[in-house]
C-alpha positions as CSV (number, residue, x, y, z in Angstrom):
1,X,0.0,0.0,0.0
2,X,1.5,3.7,-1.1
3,X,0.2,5.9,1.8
4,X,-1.6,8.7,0.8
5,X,-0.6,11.5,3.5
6,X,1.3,14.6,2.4
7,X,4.8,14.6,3.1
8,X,6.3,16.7,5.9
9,X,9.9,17.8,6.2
10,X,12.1,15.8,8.9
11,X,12.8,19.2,10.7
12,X,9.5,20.8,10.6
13,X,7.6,17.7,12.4
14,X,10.4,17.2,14.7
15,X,10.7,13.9,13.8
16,X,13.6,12.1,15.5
17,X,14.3,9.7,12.9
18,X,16.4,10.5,10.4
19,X,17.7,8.8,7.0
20,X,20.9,7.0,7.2
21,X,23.2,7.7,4.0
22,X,21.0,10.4,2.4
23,X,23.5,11.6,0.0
24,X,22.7,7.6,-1.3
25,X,19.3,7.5,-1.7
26,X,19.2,4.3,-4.0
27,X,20.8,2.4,-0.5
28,X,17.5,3.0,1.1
29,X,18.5,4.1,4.3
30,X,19.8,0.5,4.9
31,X,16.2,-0.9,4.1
32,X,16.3,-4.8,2.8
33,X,15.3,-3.2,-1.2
34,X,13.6,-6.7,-2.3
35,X,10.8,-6.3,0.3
36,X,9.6,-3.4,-1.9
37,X,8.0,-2.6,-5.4
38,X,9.9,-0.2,-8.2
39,X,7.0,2.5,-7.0
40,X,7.7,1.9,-3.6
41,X,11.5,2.6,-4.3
42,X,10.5,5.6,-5.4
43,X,8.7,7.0,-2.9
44,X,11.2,6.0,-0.6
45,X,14.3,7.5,-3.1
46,X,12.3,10.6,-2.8
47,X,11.4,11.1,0.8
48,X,15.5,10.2,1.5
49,X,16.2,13.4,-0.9
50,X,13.7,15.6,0.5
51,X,14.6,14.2,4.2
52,X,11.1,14.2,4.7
53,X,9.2,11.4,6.5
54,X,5.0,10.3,6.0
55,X,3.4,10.3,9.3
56,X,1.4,6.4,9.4
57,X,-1.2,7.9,11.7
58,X,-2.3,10.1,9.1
59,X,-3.4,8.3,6.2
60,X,-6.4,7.4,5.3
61,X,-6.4,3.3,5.4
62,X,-9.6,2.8,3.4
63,X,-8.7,4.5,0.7
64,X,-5.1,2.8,0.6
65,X,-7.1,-0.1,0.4
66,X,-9.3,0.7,-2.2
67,X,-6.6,2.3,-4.5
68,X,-4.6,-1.2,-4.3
């Protein structure tokens, strides 16, 4: 499932996670790349360039389901 919550800068959410490697975004932060789709990668190339993050508690579950 791709969520579907707007993405929010690392810094601006306070979020106290951050990416490992960023200036290697196709490493995935370390991630095991194989348990994800090519769209998947993508989303999580691009959140490792922005340094953003997607908060889980935001999305909207249903409609993840229904866009599958």
């Amino acid at each position: 499932m791709i969520p579907n919550w707007p993405r929010k800068s690392i810094v601006t959410i306070e979020h106290e996670s951050l990416w490992r490697s960023s200036e290697f975004p196709e490493q995935l932060s370390g991630l095991d790349a194989g348990c994800y789709t090519g769209k998947e990668h993508q989303l999580i190339k691009g959140l490792i360039k922005a340094d953003e993050w997607i908060i889980e508690k935001k999305n909207d579950l249903i409609l993840m389901l229904n866009d599958m």
